[in-house]
N, C-alpha and C positions, 0 to 999 in steps of 0.2 A: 588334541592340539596338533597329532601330526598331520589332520588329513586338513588342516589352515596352513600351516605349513608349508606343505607341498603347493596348496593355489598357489599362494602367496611368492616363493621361488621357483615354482618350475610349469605349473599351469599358465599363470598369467603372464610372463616374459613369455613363455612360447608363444601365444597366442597372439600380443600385442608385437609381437617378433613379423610374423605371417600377417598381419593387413597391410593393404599396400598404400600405406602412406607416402606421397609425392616428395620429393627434395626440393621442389620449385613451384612455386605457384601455379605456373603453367603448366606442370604435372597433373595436376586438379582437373584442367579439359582432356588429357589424355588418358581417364579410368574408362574403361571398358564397365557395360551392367554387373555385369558378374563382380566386379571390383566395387562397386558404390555398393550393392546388395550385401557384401560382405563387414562392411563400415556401417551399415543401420545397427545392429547391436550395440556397437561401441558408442554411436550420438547418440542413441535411444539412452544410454548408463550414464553416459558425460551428463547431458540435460535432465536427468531425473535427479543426480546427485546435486547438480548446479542449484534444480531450483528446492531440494529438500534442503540447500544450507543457504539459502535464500530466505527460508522460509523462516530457519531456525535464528539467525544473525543479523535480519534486516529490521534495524528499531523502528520504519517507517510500517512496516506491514503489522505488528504490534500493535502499533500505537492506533492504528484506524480501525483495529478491531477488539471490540467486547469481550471480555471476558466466557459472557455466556452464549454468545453469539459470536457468527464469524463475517457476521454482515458489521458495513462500517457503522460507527454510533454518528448523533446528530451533535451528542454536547461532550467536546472531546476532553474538559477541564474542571466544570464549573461546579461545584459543589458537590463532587463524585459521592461524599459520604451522605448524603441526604436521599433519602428514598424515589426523592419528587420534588424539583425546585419551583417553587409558588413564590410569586411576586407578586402584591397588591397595591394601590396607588389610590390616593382621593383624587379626582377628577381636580379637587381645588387647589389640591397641593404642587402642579404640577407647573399652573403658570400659563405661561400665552401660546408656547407650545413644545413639545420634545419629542425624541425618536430616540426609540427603543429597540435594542438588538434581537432580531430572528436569526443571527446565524449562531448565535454561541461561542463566537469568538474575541468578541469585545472585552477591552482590557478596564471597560465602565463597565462591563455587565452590570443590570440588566439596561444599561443606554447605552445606546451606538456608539462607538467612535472613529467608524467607516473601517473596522476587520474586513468586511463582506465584500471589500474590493480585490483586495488580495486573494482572499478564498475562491472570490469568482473565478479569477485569472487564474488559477491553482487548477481547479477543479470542473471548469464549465460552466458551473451554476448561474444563476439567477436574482440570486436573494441580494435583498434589502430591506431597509430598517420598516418598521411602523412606527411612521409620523401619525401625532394628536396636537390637533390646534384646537386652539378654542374658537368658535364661533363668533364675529363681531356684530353685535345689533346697528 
């Protein structure tokens, strides 16, 4: 415990003592090399810490990714506990015509009810529904 100790009261004030951190903004234009080269350790620690409690506390970076993967998922809600959501339809049951949500966010899953607008605008994307009409003779 003593040698956390010692960092902790007399290694790291000293150290964060001696960079030459500016009193004025315009201080900032007046570091010399040797002054900026001496401050990469400390942004290099700031930013690694920033983004490990980023990582750890941000519910959006969770929430986009899988559990078994750290790639984002397609279906962020919808019947997590089923292996594989399968939806089937009679052609005749369905009427003159409907649209069906591809993006996973519809609060009709599995019919649209335009999620995929907001998600586009969110995310870039693309997606929209699959419309089925019926054919008129």
């Amino acid at each position: 415990m003593e040698p956390i100790s010692h960092v902790v009261k007399v290694t790291l004030p000293n150290y964060l003592s001696g960079l030459p951190i500016p009193n004025s903004l315009g201080g900032w234009f007046k570091l010399g090399v040797r002054d900026w080269l001496s401050l990469i350790p400390f942004g290099a620690a700031v930013a690694g810490i920033t983004y490990i409690s980023y990582l750890a506390f941000c519910p959006i970076a969770k929430r986009h990714c899988s559990k078994k993967s750290s790639k984002p998922v397609v279906n962020p809600d919808i019947q997590k506990e089923n292996a594989k959501v399968v939806h089937s339809f009679d052609v005749e049951d369905i009427g003159e015509k409907a649209a069906f949500c591809r993006c996973w966010r519809s609060k009709k899953f599995p019919y649209c009810d335009g999620a995929h607008n907001a998600h586009n605008e969110e995310t870039g994307d693309n997606v929209g529904p699959l419309c089925i009409q019926r054919k008129k003779n």
